[in-house]
Structure formats: C-alpha cells, structure tokens
GUDRENLUM-124674 format. One record per atom (N, C-alpha, C, O): residue in three letters; x, y, z. Coordinates in steps of 0.1 Angstrom, whole numbers, plus 5000, padded with zeros to 4 digits. Atoms other than C-alpha are relative to their C-alpha. Example, Ala and Ser with C-alpha at 12.3 -4.5 7.8 and 13.67 -1.06 7.14 Angstrom:
BEGIN
ala500949885000;ala512349555078;ala500950125000;ala501950125007;ser499149895000;ser513749895071;ser499250115008;ser499750225009;
This chain:
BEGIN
unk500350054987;unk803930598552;unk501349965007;unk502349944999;unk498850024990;unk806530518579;unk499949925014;unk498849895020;unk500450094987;unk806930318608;unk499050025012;unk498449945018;unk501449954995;unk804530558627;unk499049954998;unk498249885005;unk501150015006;unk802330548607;unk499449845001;unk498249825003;unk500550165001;unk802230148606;unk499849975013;unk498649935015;unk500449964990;unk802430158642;unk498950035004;unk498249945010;unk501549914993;unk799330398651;unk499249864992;unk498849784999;unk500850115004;unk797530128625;unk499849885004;unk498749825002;unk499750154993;unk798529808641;unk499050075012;unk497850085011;unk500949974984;unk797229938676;unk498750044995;unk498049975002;unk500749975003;unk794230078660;unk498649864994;unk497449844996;unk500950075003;unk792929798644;unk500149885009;unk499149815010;unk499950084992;unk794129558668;unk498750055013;unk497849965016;unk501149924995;unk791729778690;unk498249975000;unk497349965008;unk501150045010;unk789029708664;unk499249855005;unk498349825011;unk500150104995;unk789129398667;unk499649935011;unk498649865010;unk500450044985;unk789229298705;unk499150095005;unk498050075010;unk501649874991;unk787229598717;unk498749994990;unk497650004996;unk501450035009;unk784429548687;unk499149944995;unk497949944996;unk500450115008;unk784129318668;unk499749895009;unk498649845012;unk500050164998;unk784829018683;unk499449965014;unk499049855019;unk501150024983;unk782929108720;unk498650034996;unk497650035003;unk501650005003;unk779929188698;unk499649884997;unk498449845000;unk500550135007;unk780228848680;unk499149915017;unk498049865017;unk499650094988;unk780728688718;unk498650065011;unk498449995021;unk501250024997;unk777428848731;unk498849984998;unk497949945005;unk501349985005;unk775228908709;unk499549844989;unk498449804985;unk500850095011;unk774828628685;unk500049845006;unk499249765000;unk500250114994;unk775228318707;unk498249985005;unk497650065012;unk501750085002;unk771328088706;unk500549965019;unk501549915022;unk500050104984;unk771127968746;unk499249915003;unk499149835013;unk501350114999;unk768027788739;unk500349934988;unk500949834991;unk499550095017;unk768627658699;unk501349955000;unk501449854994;unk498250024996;unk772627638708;unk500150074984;unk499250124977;unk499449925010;unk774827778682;unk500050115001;unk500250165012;unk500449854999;unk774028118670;unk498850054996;unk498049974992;unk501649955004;unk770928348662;unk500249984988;unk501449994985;unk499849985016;unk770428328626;unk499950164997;unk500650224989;unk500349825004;unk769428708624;unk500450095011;unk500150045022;unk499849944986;unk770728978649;unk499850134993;unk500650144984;unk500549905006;unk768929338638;unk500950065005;unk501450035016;unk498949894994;unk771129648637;unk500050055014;unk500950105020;unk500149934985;unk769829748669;unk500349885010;unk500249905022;unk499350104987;unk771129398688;unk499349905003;unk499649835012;unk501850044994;unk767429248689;unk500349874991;unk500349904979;unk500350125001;unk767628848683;unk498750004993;unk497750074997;unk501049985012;unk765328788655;unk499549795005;unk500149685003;unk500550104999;unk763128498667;unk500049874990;unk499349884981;unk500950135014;unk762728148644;unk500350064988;unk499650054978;unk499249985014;unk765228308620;unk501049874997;unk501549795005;unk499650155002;unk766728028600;unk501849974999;unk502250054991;unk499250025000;unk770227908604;unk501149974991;unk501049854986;unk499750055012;unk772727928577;unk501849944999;unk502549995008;unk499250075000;unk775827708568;unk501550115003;unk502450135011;unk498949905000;unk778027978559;unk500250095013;unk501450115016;unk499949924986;unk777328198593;unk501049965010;unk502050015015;unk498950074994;unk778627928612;unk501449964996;unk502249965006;unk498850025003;unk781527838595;unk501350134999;unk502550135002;unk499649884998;unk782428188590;unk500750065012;unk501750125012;unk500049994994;unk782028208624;unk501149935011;unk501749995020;unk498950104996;unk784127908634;unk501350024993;unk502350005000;unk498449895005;unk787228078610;unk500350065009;unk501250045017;unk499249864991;unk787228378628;unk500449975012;unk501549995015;unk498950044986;unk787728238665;unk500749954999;unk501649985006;unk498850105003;unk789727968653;unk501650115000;unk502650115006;unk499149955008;unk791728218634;unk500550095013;unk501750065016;unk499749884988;unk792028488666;unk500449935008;unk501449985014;unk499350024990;unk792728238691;unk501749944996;unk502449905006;unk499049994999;unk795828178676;unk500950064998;unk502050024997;unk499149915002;unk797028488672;unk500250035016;unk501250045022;unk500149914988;unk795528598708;unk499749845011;unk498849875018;unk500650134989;unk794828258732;unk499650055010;unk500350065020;unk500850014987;unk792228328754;unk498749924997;unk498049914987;unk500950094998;unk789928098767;unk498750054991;unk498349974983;unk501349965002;unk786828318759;unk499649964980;unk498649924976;unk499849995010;unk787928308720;unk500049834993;unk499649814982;unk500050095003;unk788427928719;unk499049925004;unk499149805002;unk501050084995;unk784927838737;unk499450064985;unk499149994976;unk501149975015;unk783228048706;unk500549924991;unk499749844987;unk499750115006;unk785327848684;unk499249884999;unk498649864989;unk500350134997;unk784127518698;unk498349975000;unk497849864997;unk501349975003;unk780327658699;unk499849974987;unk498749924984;unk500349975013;unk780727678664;unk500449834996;unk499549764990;unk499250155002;unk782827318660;unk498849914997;unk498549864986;unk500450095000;unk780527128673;unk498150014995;unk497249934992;unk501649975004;unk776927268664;unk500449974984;unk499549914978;unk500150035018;unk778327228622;unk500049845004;unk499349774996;unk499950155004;unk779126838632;unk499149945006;unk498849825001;unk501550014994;unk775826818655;unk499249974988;unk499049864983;unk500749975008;unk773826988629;unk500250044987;unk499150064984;unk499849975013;unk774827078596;unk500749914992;unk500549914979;unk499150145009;unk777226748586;unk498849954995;unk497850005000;unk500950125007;unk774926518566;unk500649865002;unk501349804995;unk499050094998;unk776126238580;unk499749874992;unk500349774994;unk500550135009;unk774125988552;unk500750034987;unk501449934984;unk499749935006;unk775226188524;unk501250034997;unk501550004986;unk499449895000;unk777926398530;unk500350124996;unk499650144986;unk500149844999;unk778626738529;unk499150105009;unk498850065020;unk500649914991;unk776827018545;unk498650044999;unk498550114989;unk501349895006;unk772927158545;unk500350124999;unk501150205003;unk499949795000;unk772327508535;unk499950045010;unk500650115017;unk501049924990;unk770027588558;unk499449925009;unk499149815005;unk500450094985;unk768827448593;unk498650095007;unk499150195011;unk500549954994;unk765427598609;unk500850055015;unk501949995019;unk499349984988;unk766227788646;unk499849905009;unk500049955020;unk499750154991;unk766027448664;unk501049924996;unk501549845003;unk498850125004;unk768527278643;unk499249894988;unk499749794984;unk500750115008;unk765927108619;unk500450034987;unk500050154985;unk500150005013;unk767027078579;unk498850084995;unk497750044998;unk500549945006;unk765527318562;unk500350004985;unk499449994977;unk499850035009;unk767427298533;unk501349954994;unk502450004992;unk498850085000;unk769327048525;unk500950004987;unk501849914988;unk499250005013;unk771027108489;unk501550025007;unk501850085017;unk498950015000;unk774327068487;unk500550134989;unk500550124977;unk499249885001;unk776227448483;unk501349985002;unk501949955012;unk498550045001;unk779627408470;unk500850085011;unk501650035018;unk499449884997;unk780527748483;unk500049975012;unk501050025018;unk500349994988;unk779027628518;unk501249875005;unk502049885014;unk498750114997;unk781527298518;unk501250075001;unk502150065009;unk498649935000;unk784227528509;unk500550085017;unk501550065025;unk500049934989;unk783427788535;unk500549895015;unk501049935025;unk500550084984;unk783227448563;unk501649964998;unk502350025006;unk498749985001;unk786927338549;unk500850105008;unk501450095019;unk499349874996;unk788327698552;unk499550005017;unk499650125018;unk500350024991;unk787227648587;unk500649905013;unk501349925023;unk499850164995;unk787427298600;unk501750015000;unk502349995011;unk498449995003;unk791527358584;unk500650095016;unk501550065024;unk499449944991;unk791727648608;unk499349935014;unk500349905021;unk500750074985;unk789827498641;unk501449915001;unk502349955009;unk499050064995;unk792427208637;unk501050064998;unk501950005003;unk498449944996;unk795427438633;unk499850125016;unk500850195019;unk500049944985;unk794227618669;unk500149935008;unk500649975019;unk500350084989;unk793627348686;unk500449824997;unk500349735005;unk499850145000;unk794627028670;unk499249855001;unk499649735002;unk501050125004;unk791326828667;unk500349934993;unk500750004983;unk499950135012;unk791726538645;unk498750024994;unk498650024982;unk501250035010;unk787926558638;unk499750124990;unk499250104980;unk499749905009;unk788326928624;unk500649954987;unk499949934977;unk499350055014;unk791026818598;unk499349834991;unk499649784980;unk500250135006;unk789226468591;unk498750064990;unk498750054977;unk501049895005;unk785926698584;unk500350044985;unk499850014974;unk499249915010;unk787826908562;unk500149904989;unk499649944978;unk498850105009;unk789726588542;unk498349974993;unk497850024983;unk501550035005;unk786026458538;unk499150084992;unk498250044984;unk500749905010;unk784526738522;unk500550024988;unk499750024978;unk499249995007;unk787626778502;unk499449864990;unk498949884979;unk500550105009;unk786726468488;unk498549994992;unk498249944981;unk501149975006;unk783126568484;unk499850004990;unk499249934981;unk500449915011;unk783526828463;unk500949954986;unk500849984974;unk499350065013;unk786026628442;unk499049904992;unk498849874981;unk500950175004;unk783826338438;unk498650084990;unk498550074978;unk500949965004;unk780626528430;unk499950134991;unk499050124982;unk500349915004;unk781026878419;unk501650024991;unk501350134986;unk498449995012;unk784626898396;unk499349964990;unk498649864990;unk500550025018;unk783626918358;unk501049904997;unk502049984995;unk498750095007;unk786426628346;unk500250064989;unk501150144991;unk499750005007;unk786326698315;unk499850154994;unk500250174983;unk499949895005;unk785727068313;unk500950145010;unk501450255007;unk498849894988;unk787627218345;unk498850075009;unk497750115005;unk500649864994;unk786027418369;unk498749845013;unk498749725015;unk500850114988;unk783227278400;unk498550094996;unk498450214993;unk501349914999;unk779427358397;unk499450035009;unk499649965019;unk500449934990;unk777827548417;unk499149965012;unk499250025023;unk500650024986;unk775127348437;unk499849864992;unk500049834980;unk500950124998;unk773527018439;unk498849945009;unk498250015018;unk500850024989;unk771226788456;unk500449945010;unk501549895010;unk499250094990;unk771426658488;unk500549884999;unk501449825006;unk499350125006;unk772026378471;unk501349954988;unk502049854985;unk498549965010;unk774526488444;unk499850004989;unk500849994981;unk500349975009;unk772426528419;unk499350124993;unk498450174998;unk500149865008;unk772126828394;unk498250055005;unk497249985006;unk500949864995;unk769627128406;unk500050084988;unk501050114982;unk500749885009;unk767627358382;unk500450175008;unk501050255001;unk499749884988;unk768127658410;unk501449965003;unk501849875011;unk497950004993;unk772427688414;unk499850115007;unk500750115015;unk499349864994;unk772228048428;unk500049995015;unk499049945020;unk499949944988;unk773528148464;unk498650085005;unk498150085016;unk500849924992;unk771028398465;unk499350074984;unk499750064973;unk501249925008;unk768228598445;unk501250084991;unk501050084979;unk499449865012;unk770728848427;unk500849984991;unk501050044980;unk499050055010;unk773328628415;unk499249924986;unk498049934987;unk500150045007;unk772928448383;unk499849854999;unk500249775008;unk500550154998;unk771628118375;unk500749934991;unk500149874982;unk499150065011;unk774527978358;unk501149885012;unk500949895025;unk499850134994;unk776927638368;unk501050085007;unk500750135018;unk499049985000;unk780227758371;unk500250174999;unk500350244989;unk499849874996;unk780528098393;unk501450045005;unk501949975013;unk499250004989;unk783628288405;unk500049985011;unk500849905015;unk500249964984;unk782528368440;unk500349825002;unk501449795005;unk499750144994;unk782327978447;unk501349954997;unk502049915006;unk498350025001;unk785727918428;unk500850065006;unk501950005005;unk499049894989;unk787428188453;unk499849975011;unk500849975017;unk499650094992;unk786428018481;unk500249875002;unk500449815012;unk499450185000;unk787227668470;unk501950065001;unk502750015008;unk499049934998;unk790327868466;unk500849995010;unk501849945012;unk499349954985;unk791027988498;unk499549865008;unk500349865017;unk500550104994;unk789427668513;unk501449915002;unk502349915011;unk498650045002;unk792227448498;unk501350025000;unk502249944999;unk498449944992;unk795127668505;unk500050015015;unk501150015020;unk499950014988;unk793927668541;unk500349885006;unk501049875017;unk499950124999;unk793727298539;unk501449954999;unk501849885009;unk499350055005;unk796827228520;unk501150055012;unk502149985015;unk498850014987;unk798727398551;unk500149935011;unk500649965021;unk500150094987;unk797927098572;unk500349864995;unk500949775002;unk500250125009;unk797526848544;unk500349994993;unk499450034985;unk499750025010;unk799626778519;unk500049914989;unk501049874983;unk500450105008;unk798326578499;unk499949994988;unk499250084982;unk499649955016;unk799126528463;unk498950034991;unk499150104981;unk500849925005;unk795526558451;unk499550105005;unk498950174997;unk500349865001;unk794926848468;unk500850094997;unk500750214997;unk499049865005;unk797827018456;unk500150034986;unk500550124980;unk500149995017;unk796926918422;unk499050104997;unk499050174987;unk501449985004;unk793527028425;unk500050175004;unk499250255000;unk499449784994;unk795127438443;unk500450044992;unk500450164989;unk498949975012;unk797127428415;unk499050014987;unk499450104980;unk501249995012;unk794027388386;unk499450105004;unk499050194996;unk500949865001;unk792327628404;unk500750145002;unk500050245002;unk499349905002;unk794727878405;unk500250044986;unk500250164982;unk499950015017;unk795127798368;unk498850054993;unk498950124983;unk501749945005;unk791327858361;unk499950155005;unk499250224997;unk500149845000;unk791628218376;unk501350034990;unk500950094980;unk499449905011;unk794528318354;unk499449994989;unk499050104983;unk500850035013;unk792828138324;unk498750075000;unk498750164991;unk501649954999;unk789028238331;unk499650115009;unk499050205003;unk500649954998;unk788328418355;unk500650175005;unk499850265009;unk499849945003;unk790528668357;unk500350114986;unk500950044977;unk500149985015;unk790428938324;unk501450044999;unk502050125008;unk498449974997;unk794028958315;unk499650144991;unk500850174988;unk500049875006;unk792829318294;unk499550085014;unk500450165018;unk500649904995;unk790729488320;unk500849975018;unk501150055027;unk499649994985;unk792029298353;unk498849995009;unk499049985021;unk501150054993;unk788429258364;unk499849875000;unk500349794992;unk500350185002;unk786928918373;unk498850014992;unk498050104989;unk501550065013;unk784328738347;unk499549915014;unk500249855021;unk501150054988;unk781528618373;unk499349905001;unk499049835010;unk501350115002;unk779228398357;unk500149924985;unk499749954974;unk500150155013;unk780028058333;unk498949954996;unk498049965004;unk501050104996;unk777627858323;unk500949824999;unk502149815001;unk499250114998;unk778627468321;unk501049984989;unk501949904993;unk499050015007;unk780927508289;unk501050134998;unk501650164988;unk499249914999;unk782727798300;unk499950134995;unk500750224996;unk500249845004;unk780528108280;unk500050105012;unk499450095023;unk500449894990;unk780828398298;unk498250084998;unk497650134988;unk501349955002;unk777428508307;unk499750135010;unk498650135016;unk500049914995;unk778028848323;unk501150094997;unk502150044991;unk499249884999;unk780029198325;unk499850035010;unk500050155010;unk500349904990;unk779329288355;unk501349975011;unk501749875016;unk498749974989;unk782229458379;unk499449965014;unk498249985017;unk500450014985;unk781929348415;unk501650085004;unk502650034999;unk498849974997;unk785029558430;unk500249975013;unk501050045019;unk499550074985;unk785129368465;unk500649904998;unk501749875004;unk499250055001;unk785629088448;unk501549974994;unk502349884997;unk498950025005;unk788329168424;unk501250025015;unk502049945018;unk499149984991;unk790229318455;unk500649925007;unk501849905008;unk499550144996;unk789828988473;unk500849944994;unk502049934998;unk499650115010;unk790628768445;unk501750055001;unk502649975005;unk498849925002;unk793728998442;unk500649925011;unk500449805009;unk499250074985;unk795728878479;unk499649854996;unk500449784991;unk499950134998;unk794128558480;unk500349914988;unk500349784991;unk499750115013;unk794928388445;unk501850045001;unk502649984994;unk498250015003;unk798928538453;unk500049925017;unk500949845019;unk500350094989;unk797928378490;unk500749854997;unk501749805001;unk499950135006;unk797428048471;unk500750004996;unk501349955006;unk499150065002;unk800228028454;unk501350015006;unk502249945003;unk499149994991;unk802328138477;unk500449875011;unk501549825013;unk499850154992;unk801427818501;unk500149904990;unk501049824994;unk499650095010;unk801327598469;unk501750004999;unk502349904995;unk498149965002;unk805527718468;unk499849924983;unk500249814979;unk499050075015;unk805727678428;unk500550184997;unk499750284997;unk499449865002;unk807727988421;unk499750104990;unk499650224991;unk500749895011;unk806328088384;unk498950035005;unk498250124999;unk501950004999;unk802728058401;unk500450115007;unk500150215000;unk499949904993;unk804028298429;unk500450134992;unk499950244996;unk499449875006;unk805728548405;unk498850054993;unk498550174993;unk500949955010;unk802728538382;unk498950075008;unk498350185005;unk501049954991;unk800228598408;unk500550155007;unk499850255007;unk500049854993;unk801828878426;unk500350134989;unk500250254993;unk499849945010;unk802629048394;unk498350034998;unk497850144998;unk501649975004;unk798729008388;unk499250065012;unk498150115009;unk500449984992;unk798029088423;unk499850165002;unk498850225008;unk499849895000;unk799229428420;unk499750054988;unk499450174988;unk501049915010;unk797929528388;unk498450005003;unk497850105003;unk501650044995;unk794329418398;unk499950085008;unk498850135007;unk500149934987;unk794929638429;unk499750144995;unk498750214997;unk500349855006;unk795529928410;unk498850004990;unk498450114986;unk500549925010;unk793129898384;unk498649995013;unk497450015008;unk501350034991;unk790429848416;unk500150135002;unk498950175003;unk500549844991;unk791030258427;unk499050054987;unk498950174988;unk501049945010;unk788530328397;unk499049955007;unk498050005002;unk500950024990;unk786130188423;unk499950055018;unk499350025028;unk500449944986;unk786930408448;unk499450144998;unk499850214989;unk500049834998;unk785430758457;unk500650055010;unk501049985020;unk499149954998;unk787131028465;unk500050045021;unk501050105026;unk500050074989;unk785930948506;unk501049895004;unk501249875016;unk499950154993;unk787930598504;unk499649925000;unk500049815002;unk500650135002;unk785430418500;unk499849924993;unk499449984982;unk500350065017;unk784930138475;unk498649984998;unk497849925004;unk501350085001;unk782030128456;unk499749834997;unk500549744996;unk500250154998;unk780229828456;unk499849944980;unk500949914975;unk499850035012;unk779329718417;unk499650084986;unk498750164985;unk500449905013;unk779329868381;unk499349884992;unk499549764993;unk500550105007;unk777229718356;unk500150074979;unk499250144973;unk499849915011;unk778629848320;unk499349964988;unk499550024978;unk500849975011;unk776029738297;unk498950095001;unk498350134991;unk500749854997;unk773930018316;unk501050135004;unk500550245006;unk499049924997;unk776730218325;unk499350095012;unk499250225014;unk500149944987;unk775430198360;unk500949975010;unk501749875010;unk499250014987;unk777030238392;unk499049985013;unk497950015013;unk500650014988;unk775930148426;unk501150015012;unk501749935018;unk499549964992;unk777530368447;unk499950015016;unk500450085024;unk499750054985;unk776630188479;unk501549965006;unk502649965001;unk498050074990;unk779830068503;unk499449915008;unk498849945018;unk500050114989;unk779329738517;unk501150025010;unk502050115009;unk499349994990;unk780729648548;unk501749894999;unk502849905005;unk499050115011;unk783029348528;unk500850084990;unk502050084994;unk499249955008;unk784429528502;unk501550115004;unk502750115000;unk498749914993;unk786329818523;unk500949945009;unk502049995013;unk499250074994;unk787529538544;unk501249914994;unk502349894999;unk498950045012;unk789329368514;unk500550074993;unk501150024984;unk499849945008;unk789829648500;unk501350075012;unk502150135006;unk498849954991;unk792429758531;unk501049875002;unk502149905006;unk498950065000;unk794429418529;unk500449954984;unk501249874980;unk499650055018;unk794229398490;unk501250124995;unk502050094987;unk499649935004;unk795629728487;unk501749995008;unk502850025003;unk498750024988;unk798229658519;unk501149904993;unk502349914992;unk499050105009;unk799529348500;unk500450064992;unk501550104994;unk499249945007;unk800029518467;unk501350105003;unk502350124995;unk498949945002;unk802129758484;unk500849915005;unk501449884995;unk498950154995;unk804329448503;unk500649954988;unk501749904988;unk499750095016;unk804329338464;unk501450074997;unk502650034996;unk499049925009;unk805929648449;unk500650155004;unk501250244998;unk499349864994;unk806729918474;unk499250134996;unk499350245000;unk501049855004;unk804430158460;unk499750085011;unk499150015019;unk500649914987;unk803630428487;unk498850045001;unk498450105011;unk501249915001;unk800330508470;unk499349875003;unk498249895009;unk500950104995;unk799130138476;unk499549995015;unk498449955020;unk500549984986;unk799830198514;unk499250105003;unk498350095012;unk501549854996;unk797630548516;unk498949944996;unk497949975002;unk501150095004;unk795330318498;unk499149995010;unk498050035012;unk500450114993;unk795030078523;unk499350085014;unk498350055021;unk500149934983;unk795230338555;unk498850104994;unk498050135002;unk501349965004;unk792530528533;unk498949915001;unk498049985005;unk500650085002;unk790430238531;unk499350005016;unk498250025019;unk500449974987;unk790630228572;unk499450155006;unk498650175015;unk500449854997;unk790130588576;unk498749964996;unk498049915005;unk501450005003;unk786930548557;unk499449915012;unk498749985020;unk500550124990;unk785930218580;unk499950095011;unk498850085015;unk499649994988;unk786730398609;unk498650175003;unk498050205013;unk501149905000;unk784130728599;unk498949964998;unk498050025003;unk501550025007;unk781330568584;unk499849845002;unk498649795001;unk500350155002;unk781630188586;unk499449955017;unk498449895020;unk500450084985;unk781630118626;unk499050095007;unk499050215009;unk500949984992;unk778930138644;unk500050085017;unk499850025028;unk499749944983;unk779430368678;unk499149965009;unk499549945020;unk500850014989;unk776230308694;unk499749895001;unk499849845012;unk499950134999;unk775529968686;unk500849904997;unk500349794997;unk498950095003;unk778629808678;unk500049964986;unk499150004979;unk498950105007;unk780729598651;unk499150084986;unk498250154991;unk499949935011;unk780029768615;unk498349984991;unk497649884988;unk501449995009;unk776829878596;unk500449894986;unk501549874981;unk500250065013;unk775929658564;unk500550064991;unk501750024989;unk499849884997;unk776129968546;unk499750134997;unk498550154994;unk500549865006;unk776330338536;unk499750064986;unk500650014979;unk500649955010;unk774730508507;unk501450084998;unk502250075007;unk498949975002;unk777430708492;unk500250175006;unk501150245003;unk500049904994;unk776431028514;unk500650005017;unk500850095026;unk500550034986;unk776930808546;unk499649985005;unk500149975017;unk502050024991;unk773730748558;unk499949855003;unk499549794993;unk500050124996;unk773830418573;unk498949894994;unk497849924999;unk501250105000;unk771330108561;unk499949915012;unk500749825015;unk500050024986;unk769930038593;unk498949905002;unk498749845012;unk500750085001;unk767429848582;unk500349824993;unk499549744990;unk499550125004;unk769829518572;unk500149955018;unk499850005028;unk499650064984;unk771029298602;unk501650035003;unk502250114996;unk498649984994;unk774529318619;unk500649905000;unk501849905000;unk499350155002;unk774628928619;unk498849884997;unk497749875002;unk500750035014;unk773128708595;unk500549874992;unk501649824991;unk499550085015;unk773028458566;unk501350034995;unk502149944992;unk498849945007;unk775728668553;unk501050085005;unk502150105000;unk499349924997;unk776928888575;unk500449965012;unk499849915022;unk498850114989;unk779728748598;unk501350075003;unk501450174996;unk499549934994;unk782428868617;unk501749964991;unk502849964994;unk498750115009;unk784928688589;unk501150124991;unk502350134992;unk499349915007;unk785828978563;unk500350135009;unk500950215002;unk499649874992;unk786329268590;unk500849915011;unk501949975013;unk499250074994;unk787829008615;unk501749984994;unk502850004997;unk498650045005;unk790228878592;unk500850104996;unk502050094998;unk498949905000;unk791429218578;unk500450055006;unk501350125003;unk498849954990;unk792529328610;unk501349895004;unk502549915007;unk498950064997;unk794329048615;unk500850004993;unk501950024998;unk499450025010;unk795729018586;unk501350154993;unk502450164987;unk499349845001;unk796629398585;unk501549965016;unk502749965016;unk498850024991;unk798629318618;unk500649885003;unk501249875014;unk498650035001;unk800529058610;unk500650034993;unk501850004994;unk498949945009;unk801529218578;unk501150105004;unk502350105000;unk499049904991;unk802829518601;unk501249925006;unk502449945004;unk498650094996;unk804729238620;unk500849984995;unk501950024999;unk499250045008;unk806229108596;unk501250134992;unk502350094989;unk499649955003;unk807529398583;unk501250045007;unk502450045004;unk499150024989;unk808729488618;unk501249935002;unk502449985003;unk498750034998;unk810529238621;unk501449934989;unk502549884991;unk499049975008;unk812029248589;unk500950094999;unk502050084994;unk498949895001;unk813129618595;unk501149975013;unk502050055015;unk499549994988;unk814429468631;unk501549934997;unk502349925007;
C-alpha cells in the first residue's frame, strides 16, 4: 500500500462515519418521551416500544460522541454526548450504593440493579472521554468513583484478577454472566479487556498512582492468563482460582485484545511493557488471519473440542479486525498486515453496511445474506466498535502523514 492508497481510505471511512453512522445514531435512536435512547431500534428503523434500557448502550453511546467531538467539534455531536451524560447520572448511577444498574425499564425505572463489572468499566471508558471533550469535572469525578468501586468490591486481593458481577449491594451473585451464551464462571476475559481499556482511558486524565498500579496488574494478567503464549489465542473463562474452564476461539476478541493491551501500555509509558506488548500485538494479529475467509471477512468463533466453526461475521469483529490488523502493520511494516486491514474494509464496505437502511447489519451468514432479523441498536449493538475504528483508522493515517511530512 502507498500513500494513495491510505489516502482513498482515510476519506472513505471518514465518509463512513459522518455520512452513516453517526447521523443514524443522531436520529434514530434518541427516546423524546423516556429521554435517553430507545433500548431496541429493529433493522428496519422501527423504535421498539417498552424495550428495556441497557447500561452498556448508553455508555457506549456517550464514548462515541465524546470521542467524535473531539476529533470533529460540532455542536450536533456534543448535544448527543450530553444526552447520554446526563441520563447515566439521572438514571443509571446508584447513588446509595454506587456503581451502575444493568438494566433500567423504558421510563427510567431499575430493572436490574446488579452490579456488572463490565458495565462500570464501560461508564469509566466513557465518563474519561466526556471529560476529555468537554472538561466536566462530574465526568472525571464519576469515573474516579467507579474506579474506586470496582477496586473496593470486585479485585480478588489475594488471587489477582476482578469478578465478574455482584449485587447491587456488593455482594456475591450465583448468575455472573453478561448474557445467556457466555459462561458462568467469576473471572472472564471480556470484562478484564474492558477494565483494560477503561483505565487506560482514565489514567490519561488521572494519574494516579493506584490506578497505574492497578493498568499495570492488568496488563500483567493478560500476558500471564489470558493471553496463550503457544497458540496466541485468548483463554475466556476462569473460575475464582484461576482454572481455565474453556477452549473456545472468539477471533474478534483476540484482534481487539491485540491493539488495545499494546494501547495500554503504551499510555502506562513502561518501556518493557510497551516492547512486550507490541511484539505480542503483532503475533496475535497474524495468528488471527486463520479466522479469516477468503472474502475478508472474519469469522466469528471456533470451538475446537467439536472442531466447529461458526462462520457467521459480526458486525464487531471486522471492525477490530481493520484496526488490529492496521496497528500490527504500524508495529512491524509488514505490507501484508495493511491488505489485511484495507481487506477487512473492503469486506465492511460489500456486505457489512446497510444501503437502504443505514449504519451496518448485525450480521452475515458466510454467503452474505444479511440477519435482518437482529436490531441495528440495542443492548449490545452501539455505534462504539464501527465508530471507533474509523476513527481510529484515521488518525493512524494522520499520523503517519505527518510523519512522512
């Protein structure tokens, strides 16, 4: 690839972005009677009545404008921000308690109040960026306070690692999982990877010597655990003494994991952490194209004690899977990491976005065929991992820019 080439992609996905995404977010999912946003928005655009409101949506939600208006500052970008701001400190803080509910009926009423590590993290990773757009004090205080939460309550002391849920009161839960499919074990990656990214977003506001201690253990626990230093896949599911109680490939998240654990130690600045990470960043990258087909697209999970495949393509995975592969090449110059990456978009760009109804299907079967029967915005599905890899894709281009300038 060549400066063209980086070029036509910057404008392309910058394109993405402002023309797609982010004016689908900005009509369609804003509540004008409940405030906030819809909890459900069906692929076809249709506001899903007395759908229930979930922690992560919003916060998700509140990243990505945060994060866009300060690449792009327009008004329109920092009112959705502030929709989002204030409906999590409205409605979702716990203000007896602390921390966040899961789940809110579409009025705003607690539905379910357990305490979701993953969901504090996500409001951190958030709250961090809101006050780096705009300079709220109650964003970053938010933030500090959760931070403390999850230290106080969910940190194993004596065995490393955070568990996965609690009660609204901060007491141990029989049911830990996120959701029906995951596992019912204490100590999951997925929540360790965004406590991750949470406190690297944090720690660039707040330097605080327990949170730098606490970026730094968890950086330590992916090289130790949850990374496989043989295969380069992630191990998924602990239980409280650290057995592994799974094999199963997820290849969206290794891709993630990949950028954002050399992310982390990049803002941590300890130099072996940096070297070791991006050294690991870029093996992990490569051993992820065994989860691609020969489309671009990544599959979504293998499960090798049936030696099955589930040759679906989320809408998440190919989106990390175009700045996981983009960083590896930044790492080590590889040229095949960048066809990768601009493969990754090619695919997104045939099969992933939506032409008639906007911003990107859930997703395709491995023929294409759209699942049209998921929603477009959701519990889970948020404008966060396709948001942020365009951004993220163009300021890596920048950067490059104006390094060759």
């Amino acid at each position: 690839m060549n400066k063209d080439n980086f070029a036509q992609l910057r404008r392309e996905l910058e394109a993405e972005l402002k023309g797609n995404i982010l004016p689908y977010w900005m009509k369609y999912t804003p509540d004008p009677d409940g405030g906030g946003f819809h909890g459900h928005v069906s692929h076809s655009n249709e506001a899903i009545e007395k759908a229930p409101k979930g922690a992560v949506m919003n916060a998700r939600i509140l990243w990505t404008f945060a994060a866009v208006y300060r690449v792009y500052p327009e008004s329109s970008y920092l009112e959705m921000a502030q929709r989002a701001f204030h409906y999590i400190l409205d409605h979702f803080l716990d203000k007896e308690f602390g921390g966040v509910y899961w789940e809110l009926d579409y009025k705003g009423k607690v539905t379910a109040s357990r305490k979701q590590i993953y969901a504090l993290a996500y409001t951190i990773y958030a709250m961090a960026e809101y006050h780096m757009a705009c300079g709220d004090n109650r964003a970053l205080e938010t933030a500090i306070a959760l931070f403390h939460n999850i230290e106080e309550y969910a940190l194993d002391g004596e065995k490393g690692g955070y568990t996965e849920a609690l009660s609204r009161e901060w007491k141990p839960v029989e049911d830990l999982r996120l959701s029906e499919k995951d596992h019912n074990e204490s100590k999951t990656m997925n929540t360790h990877l965004h406590i991750l990214e949470a406190y690297t977003n944090l720690y660039r506001v707040w330097k605080d010597p327990r949170l730098e201690n606490a970026l730094e253990n968890t950086i330590q626990l992916f090289l130790d655990r949850f990374v496989d230093s043989r295969t380069f896949h992630l191990n998924l599911f602990f239980d409280e003494n650290w057995t592994l109680k799974s094999n199963l490939i997820s290849y969206g998240h290794d891709i993630e994991c990949a950028w954002l654990l050399h992310e982390a130690a990049e803002i941590l600045g300890k130099p072996e952490l940096v070297k070791k990470t991006g050294e690991l960043a870029v093996q992990m990258a490569r051993e992820n194209f065994q989860g691609l087909d020969k489309d671009g697209g990544l599959f979504y999970e293998f499960f090798p004690s049936e030696l099955r495949l589930d040759t679906d393509k989320h809408w998440w995975p190919q989106a990390e899977a175009m700045v996981g592969y983009f960083n590896a090449y930044q790492l080590s110059g590889e040229q095949d990491f960048a066809l990768k990456a601009l493969g990754s978009w090619e695919f997104i760009k045939k099969y992933m976005v939506d032409s008639k109804y906007g911003e990107w299907y859930w997703s395709v079967d491995r023929e294409g065929t759209p699942q049209t029967a998921k929603e477009k915005a959701g519990f889970w599905k948020c404008p966060y991992h396709n948001g942020r890899a365009c951004m993220e894709i163009i300021s890596r281009i920048n950067h490059i820019n104006h390094l060759a300038s």
